[in-house]
NUKOL-231434 format. One record per residue: residue in three letters; x, y, z of N, C-alpha, C, O in turn. Coordinates in steps of 0.2 Angstrom, whole numbers, plus 5000, padded with zeros to 4 digits. Layout:
BEGIN
AlaXYZXYZXYZXYZ ...
//
This chain:
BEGIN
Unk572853605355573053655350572453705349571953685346 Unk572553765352572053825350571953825343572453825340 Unk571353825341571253865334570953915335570653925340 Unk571253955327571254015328570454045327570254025322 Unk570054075331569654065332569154135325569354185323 Unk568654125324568254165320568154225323567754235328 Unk568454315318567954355323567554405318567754455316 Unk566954365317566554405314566354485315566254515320 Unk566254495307566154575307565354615308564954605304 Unk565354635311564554665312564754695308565354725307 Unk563754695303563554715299563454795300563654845296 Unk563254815305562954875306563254905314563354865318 Unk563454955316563854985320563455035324563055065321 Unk563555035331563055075335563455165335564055185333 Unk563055195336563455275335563955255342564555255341 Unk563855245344564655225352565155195349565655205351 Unk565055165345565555105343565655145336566255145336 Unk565455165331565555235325566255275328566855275326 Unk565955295333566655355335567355325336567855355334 Unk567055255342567755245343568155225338568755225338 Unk567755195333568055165327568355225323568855215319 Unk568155285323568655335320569055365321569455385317 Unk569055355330569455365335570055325333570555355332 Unk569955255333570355215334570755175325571255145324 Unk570255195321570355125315571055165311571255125307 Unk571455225311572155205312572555155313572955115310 Unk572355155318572655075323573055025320573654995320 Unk572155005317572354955314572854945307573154895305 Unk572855015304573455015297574055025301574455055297 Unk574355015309574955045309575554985308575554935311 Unk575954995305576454935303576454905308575854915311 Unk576954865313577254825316578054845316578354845311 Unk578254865322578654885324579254825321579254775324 Unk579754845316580254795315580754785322580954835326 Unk580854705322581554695328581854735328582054755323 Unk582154765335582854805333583154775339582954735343 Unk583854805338584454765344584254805350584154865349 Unk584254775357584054805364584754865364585354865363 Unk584354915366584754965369584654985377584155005380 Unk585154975378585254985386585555055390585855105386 Unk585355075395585755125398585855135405585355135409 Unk586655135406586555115414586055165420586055155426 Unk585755215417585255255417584655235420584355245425 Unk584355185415583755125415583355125423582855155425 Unk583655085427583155075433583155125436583055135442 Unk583355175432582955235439582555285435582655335437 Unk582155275429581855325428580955335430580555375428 Unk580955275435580155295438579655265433579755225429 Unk579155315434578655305431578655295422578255265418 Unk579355325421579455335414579855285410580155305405 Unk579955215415580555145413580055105409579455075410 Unk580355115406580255035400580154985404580454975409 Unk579454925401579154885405579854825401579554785404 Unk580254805398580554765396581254785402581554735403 Unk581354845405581754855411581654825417582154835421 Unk581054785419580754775424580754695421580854655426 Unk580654675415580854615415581454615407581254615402 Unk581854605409582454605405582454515400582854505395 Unk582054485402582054435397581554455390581754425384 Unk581154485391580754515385581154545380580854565375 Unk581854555382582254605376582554535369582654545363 Unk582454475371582554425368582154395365582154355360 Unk581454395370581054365365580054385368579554365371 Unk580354455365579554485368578954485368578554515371 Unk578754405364578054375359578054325364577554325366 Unk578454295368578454235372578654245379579054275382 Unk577954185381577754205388578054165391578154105390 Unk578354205398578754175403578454135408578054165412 Unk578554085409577854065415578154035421578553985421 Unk577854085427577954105434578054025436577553995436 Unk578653995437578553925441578253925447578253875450 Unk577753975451577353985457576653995452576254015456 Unk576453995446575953975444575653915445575853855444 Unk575153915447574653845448574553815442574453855437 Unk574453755442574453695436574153625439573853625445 Unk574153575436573753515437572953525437572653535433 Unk572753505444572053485444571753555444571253555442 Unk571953625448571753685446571953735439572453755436 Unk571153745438570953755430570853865432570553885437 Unk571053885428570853965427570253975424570153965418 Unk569854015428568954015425569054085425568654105422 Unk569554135429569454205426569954235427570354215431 Unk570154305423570554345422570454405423570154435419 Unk570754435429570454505429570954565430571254585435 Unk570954575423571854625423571654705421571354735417 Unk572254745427571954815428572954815423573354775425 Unk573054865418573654865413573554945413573054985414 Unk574354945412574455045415574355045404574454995400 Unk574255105402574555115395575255095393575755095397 Unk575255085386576055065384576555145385576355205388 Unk577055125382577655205381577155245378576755225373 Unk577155305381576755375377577255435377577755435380 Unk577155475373577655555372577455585378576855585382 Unk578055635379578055695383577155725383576655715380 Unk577355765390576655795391576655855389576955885394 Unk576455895385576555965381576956005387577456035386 Unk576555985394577056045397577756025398578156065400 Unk578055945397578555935398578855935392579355905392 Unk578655945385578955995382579056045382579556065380 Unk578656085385578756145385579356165389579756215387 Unk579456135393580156135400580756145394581156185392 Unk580556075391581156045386581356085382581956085381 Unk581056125378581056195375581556245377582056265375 Unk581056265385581556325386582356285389582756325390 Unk582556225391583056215392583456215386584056225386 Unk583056195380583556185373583956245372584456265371 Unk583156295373583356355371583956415376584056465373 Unk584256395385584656405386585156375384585656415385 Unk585456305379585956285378586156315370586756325368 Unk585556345367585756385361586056455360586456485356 Unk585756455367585856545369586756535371587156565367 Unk586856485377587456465377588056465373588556475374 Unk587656445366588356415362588556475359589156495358 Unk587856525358588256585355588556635357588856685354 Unk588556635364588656685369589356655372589556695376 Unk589756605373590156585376590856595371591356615372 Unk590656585366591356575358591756525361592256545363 Unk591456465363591956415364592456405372592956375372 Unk592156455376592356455381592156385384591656345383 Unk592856375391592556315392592956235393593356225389 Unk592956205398593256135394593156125389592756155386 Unk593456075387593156025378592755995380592356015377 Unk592455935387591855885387591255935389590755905388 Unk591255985391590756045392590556065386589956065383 Unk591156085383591056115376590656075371590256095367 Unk590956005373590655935367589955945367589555955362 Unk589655915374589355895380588655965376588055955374 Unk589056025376588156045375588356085369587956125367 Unk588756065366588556075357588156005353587855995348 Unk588255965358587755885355587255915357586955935352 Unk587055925364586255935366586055995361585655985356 Unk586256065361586056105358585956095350585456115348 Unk586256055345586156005339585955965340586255915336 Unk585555945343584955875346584355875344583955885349 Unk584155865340583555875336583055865340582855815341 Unk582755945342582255945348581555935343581255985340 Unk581555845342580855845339580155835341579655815337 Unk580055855349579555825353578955915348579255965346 Unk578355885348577955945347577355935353577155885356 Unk577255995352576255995359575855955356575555915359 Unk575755955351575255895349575355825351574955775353 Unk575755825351576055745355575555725363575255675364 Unk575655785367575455775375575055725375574455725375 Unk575755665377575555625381575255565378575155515381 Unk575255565370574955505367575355445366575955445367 Unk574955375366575255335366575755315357575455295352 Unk576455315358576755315354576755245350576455205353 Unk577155215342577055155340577555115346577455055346 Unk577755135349578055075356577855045359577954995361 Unk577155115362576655075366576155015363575954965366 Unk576055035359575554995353575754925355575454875357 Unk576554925352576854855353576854835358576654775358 Unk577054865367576954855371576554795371576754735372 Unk575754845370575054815372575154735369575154685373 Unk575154735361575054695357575254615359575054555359 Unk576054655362576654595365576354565371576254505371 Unk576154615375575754585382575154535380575254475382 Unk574654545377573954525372574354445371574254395373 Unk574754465367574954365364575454335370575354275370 Unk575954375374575954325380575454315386575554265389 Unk575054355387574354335391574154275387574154225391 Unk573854265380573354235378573854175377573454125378 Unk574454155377574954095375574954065384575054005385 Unk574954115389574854085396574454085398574454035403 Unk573754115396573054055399572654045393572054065394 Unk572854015387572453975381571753975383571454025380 Unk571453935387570953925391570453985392569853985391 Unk570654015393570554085395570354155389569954195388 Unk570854125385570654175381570754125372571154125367 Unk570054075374570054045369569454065365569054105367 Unk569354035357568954055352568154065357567754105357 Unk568154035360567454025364567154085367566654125367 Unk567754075370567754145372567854225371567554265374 Unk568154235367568354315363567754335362567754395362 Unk567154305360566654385360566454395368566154455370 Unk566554355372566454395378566954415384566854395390 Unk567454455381568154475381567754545386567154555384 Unk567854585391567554635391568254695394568654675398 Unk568154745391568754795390568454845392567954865391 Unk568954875398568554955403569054995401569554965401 Unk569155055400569555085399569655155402569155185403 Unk570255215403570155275404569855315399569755285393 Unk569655375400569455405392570055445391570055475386 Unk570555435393571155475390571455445384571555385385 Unk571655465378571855425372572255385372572255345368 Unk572755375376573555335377573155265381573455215379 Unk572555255385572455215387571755205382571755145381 Unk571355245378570955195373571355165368571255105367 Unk571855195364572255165361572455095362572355045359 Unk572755105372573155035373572655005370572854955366 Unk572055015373571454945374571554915367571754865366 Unk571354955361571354935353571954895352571954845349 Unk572454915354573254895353573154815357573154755355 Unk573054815361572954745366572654705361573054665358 Unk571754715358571254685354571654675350571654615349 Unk572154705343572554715340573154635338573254595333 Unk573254635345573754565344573554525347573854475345 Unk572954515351572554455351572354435342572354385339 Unk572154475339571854465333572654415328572654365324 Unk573154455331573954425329573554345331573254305328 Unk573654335335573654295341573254235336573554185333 Unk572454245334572154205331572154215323571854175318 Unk572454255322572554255313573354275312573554325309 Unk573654235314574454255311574354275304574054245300 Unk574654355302574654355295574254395292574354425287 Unk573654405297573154425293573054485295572754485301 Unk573154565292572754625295572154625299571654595298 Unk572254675306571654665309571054705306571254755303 Unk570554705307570054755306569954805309570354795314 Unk569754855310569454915315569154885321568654855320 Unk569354895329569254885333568454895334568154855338 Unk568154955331567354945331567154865329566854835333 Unk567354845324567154795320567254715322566954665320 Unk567754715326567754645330567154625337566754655341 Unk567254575334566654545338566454575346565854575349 Unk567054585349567254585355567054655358566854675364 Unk567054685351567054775353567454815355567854785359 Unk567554885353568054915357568054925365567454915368 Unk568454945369568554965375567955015376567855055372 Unk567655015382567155055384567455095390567555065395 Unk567555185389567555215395566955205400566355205401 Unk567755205406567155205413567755255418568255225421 Unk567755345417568355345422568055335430568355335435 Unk567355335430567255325439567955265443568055255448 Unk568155235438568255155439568955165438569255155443 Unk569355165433569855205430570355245434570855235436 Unk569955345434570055385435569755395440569255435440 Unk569955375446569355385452569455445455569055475457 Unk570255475454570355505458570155565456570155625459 Unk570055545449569755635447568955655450568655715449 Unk568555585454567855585455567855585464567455575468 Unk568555605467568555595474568655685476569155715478 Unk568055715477568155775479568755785485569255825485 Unk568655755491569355755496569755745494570155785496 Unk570055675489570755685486570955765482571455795484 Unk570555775478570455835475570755915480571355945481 Unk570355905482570455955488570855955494570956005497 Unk571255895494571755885501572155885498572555915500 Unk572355845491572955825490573055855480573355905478 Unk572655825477572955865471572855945471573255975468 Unk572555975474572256055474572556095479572556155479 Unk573056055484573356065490573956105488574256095483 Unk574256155491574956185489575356165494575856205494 Unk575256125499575656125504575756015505576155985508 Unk575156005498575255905500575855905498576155845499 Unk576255945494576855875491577455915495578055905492 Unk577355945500577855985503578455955501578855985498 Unk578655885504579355855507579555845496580155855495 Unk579155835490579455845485579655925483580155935480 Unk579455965485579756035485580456045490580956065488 Unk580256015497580756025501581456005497581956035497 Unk581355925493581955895491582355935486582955955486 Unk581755955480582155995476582556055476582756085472 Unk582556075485583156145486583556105491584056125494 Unk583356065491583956015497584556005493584656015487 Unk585055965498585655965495585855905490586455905487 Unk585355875490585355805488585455855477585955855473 Unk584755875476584555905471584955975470584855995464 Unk585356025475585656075473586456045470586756085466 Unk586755985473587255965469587055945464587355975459 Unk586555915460586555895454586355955450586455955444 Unk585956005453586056075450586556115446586456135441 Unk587256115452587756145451587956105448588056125442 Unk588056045449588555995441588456015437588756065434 Unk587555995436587256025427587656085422588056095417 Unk587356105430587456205424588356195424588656225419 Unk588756155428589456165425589656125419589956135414 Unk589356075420589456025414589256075409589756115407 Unk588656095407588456135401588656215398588656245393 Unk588956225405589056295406588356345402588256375397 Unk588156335409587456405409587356415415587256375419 Unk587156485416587156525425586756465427586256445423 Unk586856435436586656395438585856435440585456405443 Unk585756495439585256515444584856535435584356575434 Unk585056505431584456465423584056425423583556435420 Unk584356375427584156305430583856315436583956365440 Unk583256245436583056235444582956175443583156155438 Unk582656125447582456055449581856025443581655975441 Unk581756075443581156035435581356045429581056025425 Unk581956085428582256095422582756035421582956015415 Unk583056005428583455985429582955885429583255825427 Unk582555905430582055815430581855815422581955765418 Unk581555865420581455845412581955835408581755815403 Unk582555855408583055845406583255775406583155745401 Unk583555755412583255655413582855635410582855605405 Unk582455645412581555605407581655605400581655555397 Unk581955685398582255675391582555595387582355565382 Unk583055585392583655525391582955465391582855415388 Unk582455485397582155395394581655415389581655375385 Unk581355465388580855475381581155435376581055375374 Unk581855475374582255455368582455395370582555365364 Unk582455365373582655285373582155225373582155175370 Unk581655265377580955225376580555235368580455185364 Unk580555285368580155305360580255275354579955235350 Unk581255315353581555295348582155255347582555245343 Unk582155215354582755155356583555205354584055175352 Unk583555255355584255265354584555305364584255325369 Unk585155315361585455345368585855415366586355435365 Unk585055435367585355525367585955555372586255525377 Unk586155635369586655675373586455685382586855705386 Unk585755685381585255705388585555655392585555675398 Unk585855575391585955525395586555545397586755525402 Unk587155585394587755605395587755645403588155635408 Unk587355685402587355735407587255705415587455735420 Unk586955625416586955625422587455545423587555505419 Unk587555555431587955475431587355435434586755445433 Unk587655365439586955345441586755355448586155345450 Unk587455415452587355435457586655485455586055475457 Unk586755525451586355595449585555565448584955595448 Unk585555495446585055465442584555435449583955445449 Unk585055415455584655395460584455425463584055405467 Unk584655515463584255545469583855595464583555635467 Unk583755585456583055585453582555545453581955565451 Unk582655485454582355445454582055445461581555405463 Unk582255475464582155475473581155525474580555515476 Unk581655595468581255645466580555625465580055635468 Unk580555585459579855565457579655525461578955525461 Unk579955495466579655415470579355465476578755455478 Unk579555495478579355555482578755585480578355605485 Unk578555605475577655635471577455575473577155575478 Unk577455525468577055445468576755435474576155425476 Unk577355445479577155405488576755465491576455455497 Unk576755525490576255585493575855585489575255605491 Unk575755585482575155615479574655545477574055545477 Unk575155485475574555395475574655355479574555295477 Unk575055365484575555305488575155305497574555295498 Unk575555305500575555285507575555375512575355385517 Unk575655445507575855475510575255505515575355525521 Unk574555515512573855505514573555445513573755405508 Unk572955435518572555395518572055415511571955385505 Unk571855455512571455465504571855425498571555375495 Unk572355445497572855415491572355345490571955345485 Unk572555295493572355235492571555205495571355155493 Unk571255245498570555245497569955265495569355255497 Unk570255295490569955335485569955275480569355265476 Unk570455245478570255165475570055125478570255065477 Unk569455135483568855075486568555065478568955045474 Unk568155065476567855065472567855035466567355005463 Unk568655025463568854995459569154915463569254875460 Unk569254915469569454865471568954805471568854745469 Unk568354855476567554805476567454785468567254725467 Unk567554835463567354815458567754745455567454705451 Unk568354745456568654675454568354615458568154575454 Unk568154595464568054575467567254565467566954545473 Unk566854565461566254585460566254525456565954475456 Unk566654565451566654495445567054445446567054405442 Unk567454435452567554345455566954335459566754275459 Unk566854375461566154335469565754295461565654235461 Unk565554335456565054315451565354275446565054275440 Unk565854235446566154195442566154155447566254095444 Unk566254145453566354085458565554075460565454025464 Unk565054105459564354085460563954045453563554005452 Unk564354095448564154045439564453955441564153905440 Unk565153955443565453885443565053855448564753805447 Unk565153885454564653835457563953835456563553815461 Unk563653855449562953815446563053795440562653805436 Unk563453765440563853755432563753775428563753745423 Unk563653845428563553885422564153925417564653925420 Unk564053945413564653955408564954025412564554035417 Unk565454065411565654125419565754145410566154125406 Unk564954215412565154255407565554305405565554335400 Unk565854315410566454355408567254315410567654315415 Unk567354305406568054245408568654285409569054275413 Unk568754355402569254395404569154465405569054495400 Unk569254505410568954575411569754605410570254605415 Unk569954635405570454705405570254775405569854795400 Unk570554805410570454875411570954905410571454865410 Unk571154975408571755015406571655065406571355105402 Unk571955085413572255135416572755185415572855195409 Unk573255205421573755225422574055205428573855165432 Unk574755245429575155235435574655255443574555225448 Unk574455315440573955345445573255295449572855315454 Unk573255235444572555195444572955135449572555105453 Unk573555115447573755075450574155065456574255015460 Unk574255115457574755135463574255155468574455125473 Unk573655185469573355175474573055115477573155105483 Unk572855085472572855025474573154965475572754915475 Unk573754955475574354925477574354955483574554905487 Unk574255015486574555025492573855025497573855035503 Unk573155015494572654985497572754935500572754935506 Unk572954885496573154835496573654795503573654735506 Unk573954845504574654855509575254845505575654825509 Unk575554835499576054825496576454885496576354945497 Unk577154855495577754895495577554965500577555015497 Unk577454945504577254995510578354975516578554925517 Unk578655035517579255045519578955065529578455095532 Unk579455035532579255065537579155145540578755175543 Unk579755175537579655235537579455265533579455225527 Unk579055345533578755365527579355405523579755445525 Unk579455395517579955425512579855525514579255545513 Unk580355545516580255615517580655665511580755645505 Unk580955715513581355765511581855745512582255735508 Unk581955725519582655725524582955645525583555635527 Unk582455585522582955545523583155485517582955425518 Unk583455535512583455525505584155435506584255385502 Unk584555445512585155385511584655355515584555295513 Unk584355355520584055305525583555255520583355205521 Unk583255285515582855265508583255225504582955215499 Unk583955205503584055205498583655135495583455115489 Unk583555075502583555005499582555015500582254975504 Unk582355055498581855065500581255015493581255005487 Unk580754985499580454945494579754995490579454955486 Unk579555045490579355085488579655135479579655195478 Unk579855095475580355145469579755125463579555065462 Unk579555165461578655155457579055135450578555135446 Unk579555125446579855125441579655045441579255025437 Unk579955015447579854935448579454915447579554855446 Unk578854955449578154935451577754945444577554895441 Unk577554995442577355025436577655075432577755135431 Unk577955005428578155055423577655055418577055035418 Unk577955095412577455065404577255005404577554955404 Unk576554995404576154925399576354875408576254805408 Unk576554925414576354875420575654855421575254895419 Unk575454805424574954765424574854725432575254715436 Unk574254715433574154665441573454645440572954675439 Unk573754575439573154515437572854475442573254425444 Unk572254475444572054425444571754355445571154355445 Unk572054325444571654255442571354195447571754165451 Unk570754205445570454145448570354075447570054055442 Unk570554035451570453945448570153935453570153955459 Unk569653845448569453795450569753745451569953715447 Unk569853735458570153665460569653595459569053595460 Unk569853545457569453495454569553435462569053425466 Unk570053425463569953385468570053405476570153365480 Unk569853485476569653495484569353455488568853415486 Unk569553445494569153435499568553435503568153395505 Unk568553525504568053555506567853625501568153625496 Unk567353665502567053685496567553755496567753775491 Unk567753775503568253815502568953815498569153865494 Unk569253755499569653715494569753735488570253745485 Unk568953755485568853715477569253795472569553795467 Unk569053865477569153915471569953955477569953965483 Unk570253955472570953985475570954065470570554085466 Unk571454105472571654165468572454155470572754135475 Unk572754185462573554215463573454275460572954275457 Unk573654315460573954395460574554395455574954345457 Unk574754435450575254425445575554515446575154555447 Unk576254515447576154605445576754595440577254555441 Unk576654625433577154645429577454555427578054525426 Unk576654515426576854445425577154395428577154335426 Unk577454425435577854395439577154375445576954425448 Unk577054305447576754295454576954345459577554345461 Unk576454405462576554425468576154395473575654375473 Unk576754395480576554355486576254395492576454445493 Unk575754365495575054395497575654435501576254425503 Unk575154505502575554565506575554555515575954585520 Unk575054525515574954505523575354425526575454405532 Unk575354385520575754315522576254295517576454245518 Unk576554315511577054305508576854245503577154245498 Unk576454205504576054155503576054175494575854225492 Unk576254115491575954145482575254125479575154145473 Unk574654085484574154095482573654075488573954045493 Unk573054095489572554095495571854085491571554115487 Unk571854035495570954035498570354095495570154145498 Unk570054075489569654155488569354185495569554235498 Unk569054135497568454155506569354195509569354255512 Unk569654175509570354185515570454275513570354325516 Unk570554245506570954335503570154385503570254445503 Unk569754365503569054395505569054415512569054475514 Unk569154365515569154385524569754445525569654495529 Unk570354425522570854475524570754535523570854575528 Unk570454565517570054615515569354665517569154705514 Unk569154625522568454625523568354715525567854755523 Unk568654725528568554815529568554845522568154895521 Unk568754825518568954885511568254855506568054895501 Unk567954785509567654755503567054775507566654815504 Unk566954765512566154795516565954875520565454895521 Unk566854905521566454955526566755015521566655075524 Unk566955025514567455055511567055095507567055065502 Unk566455155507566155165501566455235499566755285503 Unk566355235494566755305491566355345493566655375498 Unk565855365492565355415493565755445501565955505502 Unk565755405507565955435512566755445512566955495515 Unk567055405510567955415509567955475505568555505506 Unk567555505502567755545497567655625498567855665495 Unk566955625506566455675507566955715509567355685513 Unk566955785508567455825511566955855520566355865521 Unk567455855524566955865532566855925530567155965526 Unk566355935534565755965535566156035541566356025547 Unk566256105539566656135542565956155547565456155545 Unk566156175555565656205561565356255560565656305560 Unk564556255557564356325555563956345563563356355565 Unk564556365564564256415571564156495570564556535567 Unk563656525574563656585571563656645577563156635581 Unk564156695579564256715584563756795584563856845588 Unk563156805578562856835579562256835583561856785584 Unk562156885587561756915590560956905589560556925592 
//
């Protein structure tokens, strides 16, 4: 039986730990989200990057505090000596500029109602006198923060982590908890929000303190590690800076796939179809998951699409993801060397403390990212890699495509890995295994399907990305021919 462990409060607080605490000590006064009844939308599995992490596991609508455990988890004589979890942030609000979209669409549908005098069908007429009296309460101030859902998200994941490896994240342990984080707010946040319900976790009942204040400390920005891709001058320049990398998502949004759901729209609502275009027409969707994610209801925004219209938006976003963090460049994915070696840092250094019996000072490493941090490397990796590359043009040959990023990382997705000691191996390679967790479910090795491997095995398989992979040169832009034809 865990007891609840002690976490004392420092007396005196460093100016780093001052800030974040001002930063973050909100946090700690924000109620707890009361129960509510699961709201569904047959909408749901195709909103990408922007699905609800309880969509991707559908048991958590029942019982969100309690942890599911993977029958391909290892048990018996192998014991868990470390935890090394990369966590995308919880639900966050709209991004100012996708407010901004939202805005000027509201404000074609108002323009509409006065200009039309009820011309029209009645389910058109219905249809965008809801939306146009649909209390557009998104403001710019929001961009992007993590909302009270995410919070809970975090807090939720925090107590079923800690109730699935006890051991792991016992009183013993919690002051040497170590927390990396983005500097972006929706990910320092998550990290407080995580600390937040661990604190649940060992004081049922009790208010937590200010995240400065626990023992463990707050989350520590590192974007080299995090946000690599903003430190990879050739990603920069090839692919986010490029006006030509995300071609095949431009090409889709005037293809035919995306001009029928054009023309529907502006007919359902009745407004000139040449009002609308493909990003008027994508934020409008996202709309229906904000409002469902945010504030658990099912806006007029979800009326407007079926689940045909839903899958070849959902196609839209999977199409950005796989060119701009995916498979579509090589950059994309090794530009996350860096963080990969870094995981694989602090297992080499916990499997060299066990084999001197020494206590493995860091038992749990959580970092907290984004979709951006983990999808690169996932596809370093070789995961959800499709034989063909998702293009413009073969939007039905894609449909059963194992590539759909909604699946992969949504809100508060997650890919852990854990290291165990085997007690009764045989040989010494025997003694340390790893499993791989995505979104809490055992994922099976990308290269053998296999649900756990050999550390030296999963080391060897990897051995290009872990010894010849350095960011410095992945990241160097070539060197253009300075030849000079003067005389």
């Amino acid at each position: 039986m865990l007891r609840a462990p002690r976490c004392p409060l420092r007396t005196s607080v460093p100016p780093a730990a001052a800030l974040a605490a001002a930063l973050l000590s909100s946090l700690a006064r924000c109620s707890f989200l009361e129960p509510r009844d699961p709201l569904d939308s047959s909408l749901s599995p195709y909103f990408g990057t922007k699905t609800r992490y309880e969509d991707v596991n559908p048991g958590l609508l029942s019982g969100p505090e309690a942890p599911w455990r993977d029958p391909e988890l290892l048990e018996g004589t192998c014991t868990p000596v470390q935890l090394v979890a990369l966590i995308r942030h919880g639900t966050r609000y709209p991004t100012a500029k996708q407010i901004r979209k939202l805005r000027q669409l509201h404000g074609l549908l108002q323009a509409r109602g006065s200009r039309d005098g009820g011309a029209g069908n009645t389910r058109s007429r219905d249809l965008g006198a809801a939306l146009a009296d649909w209390p557009l309460w998104y403001a710019d101030w929001m961009d992007g923060q993590l909302v009270e859902k995410g919070r809970q998200d975090m807090r939720q994941l925090a107590l079923r982590l800690a109730s699935l490896f006890p051991a792991l994240f016992s009183r013993e342990n919690y002051g040497r908890l170590r927390l990396i984080t983005s500097s972006k707010h929706r990910c320092v946040d998550s990290g407080a929000a995580f600390l937040q319900g661990l604190w649940q976790h060992y004081h049922p009942g009790l208010p937590p303190p200010d995240v400065a204040d626990m023992e463990c400390g707050p989350p520590r920005v590192n974007d080299k590690l995090m946000r690599f891709f903003d430190h990879c001058e050739k990603f920069l320049t090839e692919v986010e800076k490029n006006a030509t990398a995300l071609y095949h998502v431009e090409a889709f949004k005037t293809g035919p796939e995306m001009q029928n759901i054009l023309k529907k729209v502006a007919a359902t609502l009745q407004v000139p179809v040449n009002d609308l275009n493909a990003d008027l027409i994508q934020v409008a969707f996202f709309t229906c998951s904000f409002d469902l994610a945010i504030k658990g209801v099912k806006s007029p925004w979800c009326d407007v699409f079926d689940i045909d219209d839903a899958k070849v938006l959902e196609y839209l976003n999977d199409l950005k993801q796989y060119w701009k963090r995916g498979y579509g460049y090589t950059i994309n994915s090794r530009s996350s060397c860096t963080l990969f070696q870094d995981i694989f840092q602090h297992l080499d250094k916990a499997v060299e403390q066990k084999q001197r019996s020494q206590p493995i000072s860091s038992p749990v490493i959580l970092q907290f990212g984004h979709a951006e941090t983990l999808l690169p490397l996932l596809s370093l990796m070789g995961y959800f890699k499709d034989k063909e590359p998702l293009t413009a043009y073969n939007y039905k040959e894609q449909m059963h495509r194992k590539f759909r990023s909604g699946h992969i990382v949504p809100y508060a997705s997650n890919l852990i890995f854990v290291l165990y000691h085997c007690e009764n191996a045989k040989t010494p390679k025997e003694q340390f295994r790893v499993q791989m967790l995505l979104n809490e479910k055992v994922l099976p090795l990308a290269y053998s399907q296999e649900t756990v491997s050999f550390y030296e095995d999963l080391k060897n398989h990897y051995k290009d990305i872990l010894q010849s992979c350095q960011t410095s040169e992945e990241c160097e832009l070539a060197k253009a021919n300075s030849t000079s034809d003067e005389l």
